[in-house]
C-alpha positions, 0 to 999 in steps of 0.5 A: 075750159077756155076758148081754146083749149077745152080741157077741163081742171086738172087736165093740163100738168105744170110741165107743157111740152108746146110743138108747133104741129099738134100732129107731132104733140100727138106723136110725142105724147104716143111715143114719150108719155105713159098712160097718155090721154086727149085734153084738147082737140079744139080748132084740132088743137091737140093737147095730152096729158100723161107722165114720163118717168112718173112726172105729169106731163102735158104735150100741147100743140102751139100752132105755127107763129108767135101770134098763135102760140101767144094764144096758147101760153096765156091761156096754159098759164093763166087759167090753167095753171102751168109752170113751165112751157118748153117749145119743142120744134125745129128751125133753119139754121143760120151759121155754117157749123150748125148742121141737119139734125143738131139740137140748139138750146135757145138763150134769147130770141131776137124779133122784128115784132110780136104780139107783145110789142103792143104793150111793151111799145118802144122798148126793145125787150130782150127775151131770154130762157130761163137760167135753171132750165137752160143749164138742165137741158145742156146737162141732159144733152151731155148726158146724152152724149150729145153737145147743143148749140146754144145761144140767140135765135131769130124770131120771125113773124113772116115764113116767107121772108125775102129779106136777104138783107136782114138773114146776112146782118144775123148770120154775122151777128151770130144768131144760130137759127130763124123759127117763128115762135120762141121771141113771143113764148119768152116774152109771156113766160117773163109776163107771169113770172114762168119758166120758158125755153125752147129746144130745137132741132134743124130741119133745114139751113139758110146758107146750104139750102140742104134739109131734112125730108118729112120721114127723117125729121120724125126720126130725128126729133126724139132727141130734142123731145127727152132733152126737153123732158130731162131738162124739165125734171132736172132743173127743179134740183138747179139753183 
């Protein structure tokens, strides 16, 4: 048990699926997980634990921001033993042939500030997912049928942003998609020496301004979950 997360030993598995609201970790864990159980319901942060396909599995909600994921991922990982974190949310897209709906595999995720750039202060650290299990998630989405974006993500610390400036010079650095969280989850996950990824869904885009309503996005999002799943299991065979 920790300050934010009440579960107890054993509670949290290796594999911890880490949406942004804990509202959809409980609508994963109900729809994916086997035998699912709360572990954590503190700040009404929920947590739970079951298994898919025999698997243990936690789905823990992260919270919205880097700030507040970091909180999450330090304490998975440290007191309670977690392996492998994969953020499962949804992004604005940023390139013209990224559409509603498509799922992109984040290989890095560029930022202005996070909260580790305290401790890393003037070095521009560059986070990146992890190779075996970046590989297993485009696998598993081909299995699917379905063919991911992948490549660098922007990392906001602010939801608001009214940089339009700094939106254009990424657009034209190829960056795929803006999100708050996945620069910070890299960054702890090299910390530790864990695997980290993040799977994503667009919901919205920059350039068209066209989004998802709230109904569709549940609908829409159970796609990336069992990527994130598959890539999880498969990776443990890559080398």
């Amino acid at each position: 048990m920790t300050i934010h997360i009440g579960a107890e030993p054993g509670d949290i598995a290796p594999t911890v699926l880490m949406p942004g609201d804990p509202k959809r970790a409980e609508w994963a864990a109900q729809r994916f997980l086997d035998n699912a159980r709360q572990v954590n319901a503190v700040r009404g942060m929920s947590g739970y634990t079951g298994t898919w396909q025999g698997h243990p599995v936690t789905i823990h909600g992260s919270g919205m921001g880097m700030a507040s994921l970091s909180i999450y991922a330090n304490e998975l990982i440290r007191d309670f033993g977690a392996t492998t974190l994969i953020r499962i949310g949804s992004c604005g897209a940023m390139q013209h042939d990224v559409k509603l709906r498509d799922v992109i595999l984040a290989m890095t995720a560029s930022s202005i500030s996070t909260p580790s750039s305290n401790m890393l202060r003037e070095l521009n650290f560059a986070p990146c997912a992890d190779w075996g299990l970046l590989r297993a998630a485009v696998h598993a989405a081909e299995a699917k049928g379905s063919t991911p974006h992948v490549g660098g993500i922007y990392s906001s610390d602010t939801f608001y942003d009214e940089r339009a400036d700094l939106t254009e010079a990424l657009t034209r650095h190829g960056a795929l998609a803006v999100e708050m969280e996945t620069a910070e989850l890299y960054t702890v996950a090299a910390r530790y020496g864990v695997r980290a990824l993040a799977v994503l869904t667009v919901s919205d885009h920059l350039i068209t301004g066209a989004a998802l309503d709230s109904g569709v996005r549940e609908s829409s999002f159970g796609e990336m979950v069992e990527i994130a799943l598959g890539a999880a299991f498969g990776a443990e065979a890559v080398t």
